[in-house]
N, C-alpha and C positions, 0 to 999 in steps of 0.2 A: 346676144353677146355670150364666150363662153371662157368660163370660171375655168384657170389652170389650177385645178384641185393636188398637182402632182406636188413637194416642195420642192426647189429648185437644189442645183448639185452645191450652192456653198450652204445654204440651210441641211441639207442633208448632212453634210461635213459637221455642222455646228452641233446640230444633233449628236452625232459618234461620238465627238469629244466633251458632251455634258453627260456625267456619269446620274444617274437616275437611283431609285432609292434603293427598287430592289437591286440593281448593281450592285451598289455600298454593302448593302446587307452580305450577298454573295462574297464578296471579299472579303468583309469581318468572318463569316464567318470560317472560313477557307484557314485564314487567319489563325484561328483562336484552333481548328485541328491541328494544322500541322505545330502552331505553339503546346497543344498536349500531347502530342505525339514526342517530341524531343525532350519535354519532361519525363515520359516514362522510359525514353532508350534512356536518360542519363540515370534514373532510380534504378532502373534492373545492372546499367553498368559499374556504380557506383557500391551495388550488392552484389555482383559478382566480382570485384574487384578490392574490395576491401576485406580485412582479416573480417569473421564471422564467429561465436560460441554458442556452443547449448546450453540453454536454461530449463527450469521449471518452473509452469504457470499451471496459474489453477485453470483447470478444466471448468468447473462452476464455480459459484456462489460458496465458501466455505466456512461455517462455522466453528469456534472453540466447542471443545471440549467430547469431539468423537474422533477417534485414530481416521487416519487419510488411508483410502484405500488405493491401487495403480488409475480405479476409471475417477479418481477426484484430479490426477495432475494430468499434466502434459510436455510433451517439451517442445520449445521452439528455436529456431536459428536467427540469432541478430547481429547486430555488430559488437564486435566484441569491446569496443572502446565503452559500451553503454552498460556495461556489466558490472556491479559492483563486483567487491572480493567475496563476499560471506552469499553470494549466490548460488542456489544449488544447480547441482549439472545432471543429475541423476535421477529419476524417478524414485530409485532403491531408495535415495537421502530422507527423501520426504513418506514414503507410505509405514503406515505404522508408528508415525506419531501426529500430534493437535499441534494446530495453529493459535498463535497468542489472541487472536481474535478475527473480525472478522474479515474477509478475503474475497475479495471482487473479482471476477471471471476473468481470467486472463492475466489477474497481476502474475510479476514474477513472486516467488518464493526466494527467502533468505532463513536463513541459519537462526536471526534474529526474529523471525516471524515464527520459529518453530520451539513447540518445546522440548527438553530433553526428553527421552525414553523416561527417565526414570519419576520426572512432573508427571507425562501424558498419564502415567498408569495407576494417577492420584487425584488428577483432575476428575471433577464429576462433570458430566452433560449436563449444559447450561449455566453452569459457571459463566461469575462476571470477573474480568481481568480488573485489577484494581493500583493506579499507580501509588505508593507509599514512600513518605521518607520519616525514618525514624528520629524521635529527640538525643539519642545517643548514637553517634557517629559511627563509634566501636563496633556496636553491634549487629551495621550494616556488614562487616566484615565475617560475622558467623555464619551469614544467612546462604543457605546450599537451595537450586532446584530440587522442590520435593519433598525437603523441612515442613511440617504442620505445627504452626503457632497459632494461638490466638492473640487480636488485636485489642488493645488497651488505650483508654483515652482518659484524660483529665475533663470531664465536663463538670461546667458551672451550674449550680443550679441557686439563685441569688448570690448570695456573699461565698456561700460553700462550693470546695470543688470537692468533688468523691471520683475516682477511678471506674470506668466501667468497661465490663468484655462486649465490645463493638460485633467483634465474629469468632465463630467458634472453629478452631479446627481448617484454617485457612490453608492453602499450600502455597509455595513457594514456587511461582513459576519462573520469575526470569529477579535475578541475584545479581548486583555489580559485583564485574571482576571477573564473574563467574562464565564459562562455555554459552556464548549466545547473549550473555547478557549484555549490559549496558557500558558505558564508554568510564574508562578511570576518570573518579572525583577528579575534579579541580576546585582549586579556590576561589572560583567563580560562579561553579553547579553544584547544585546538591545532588547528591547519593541517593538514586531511589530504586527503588524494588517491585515487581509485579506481583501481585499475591490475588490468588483466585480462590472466590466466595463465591456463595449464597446470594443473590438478587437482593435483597432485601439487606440483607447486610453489606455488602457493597457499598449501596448507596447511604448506609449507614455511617462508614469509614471515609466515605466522600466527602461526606457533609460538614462529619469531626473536622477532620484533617485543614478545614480554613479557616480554622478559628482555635485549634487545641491539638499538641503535640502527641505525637502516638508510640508506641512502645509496644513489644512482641514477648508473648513467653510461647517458648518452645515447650511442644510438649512433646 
């Protein structure tokens, strides 16, 4: 007796139109090309088609308290809607002065990230940026990038409070009101001040500052 091993023409048929795994697979993945392929014709169109500006980003890793030199930045082309205002466009903007702190490869650069000429060239290397607001409102008002004060606290020590110099010889790096600095008081925000110290005294003035009001004399 002999076996017709061959499948016959409508089994054959049935076959063709039962899609199989690796089938599936082939078509997913055919799929999912050409679906990244018309994501990247729309991103390259969408950047060539849209307004663009030049920024400056840091080339490295950047530290307070050494001048930037042209191999610290870089520039790049984005879209210009993503730009703030106070963003630098220049290399020239940014080399030859400190960053308020520190600065992760690639960010952009602002006005507000940088200190003036005349901070950078008071800042010491290694300097800690220290935010501050003072018990007298007023005197937010004298305070210039570059000014060296020392900071003053009321600490308690039992029932007595005695005055003590927190840091010696602080500079003034970023002053409300002031070029770069911070946004006009409201009566909602306090008025505060960047002042660069000493490591150890920083975190001196740190410490004060949540629990005891602080005060500057200019020297």
């Amino acid at each position: 007796m002999r076996h017709d091993l061959q499948p016959r023409g409508v089994e054959r048929l049935r076959a063709a139109m039962r899609p199989g795994w690796t089938r599936t697979v082939t078509v997913r993945r055919a799929a999912a090309a050409v679906l990244a392929l018309l994501a990247l014709l729309l991103a390259a169109t969408s950047r060539r088609d849209g307004p663009t500006a030049t920024v400056v980003a840091a080339a490295g890793e950047l530290a307070p308290g050494g001048r930037l030199t042209s191999a610290d930045v870089r520039t790049l082309m984005v879209p210009a809607g993503l730009v703030p205002a106070d963003a630098l466009r220049s290399p020239d903007d940014a080399v030859g002065r400190s960053v308020t702190g520190p600065v992760a490869p690639g960010e952009w650069l602002t006005s507000r990230r940088l200190l003036t000429d005349r901070t950078a060239a008071h800042v010491r290397p290694g300097s800690r940026l220290v935010p501050v607001t003072l018990s007298d409102a007023a005197v937010m008002d004298l305070l210039r990038p570059g000014d060296a004060v020392d900071v003053v606290a009321q600490l308690r020590s039992g029932n007595v409070a005695e005055p003590q110099v927190l840091a010696h010889d602080a500079i003034v790096a970023v002053a409300p009101g002031a070029p770069g600095g911070g946004p006009v008081a409201t009566s909602t925000r306090a008025r505060v001040a960047m002042l660069a110290m000493a490591e150890d005294e920083a975190h001196a003035v740190a410490a004060a500052a949540l629990s005891s009001p602080l005060s500057v004399v200019f020297r």
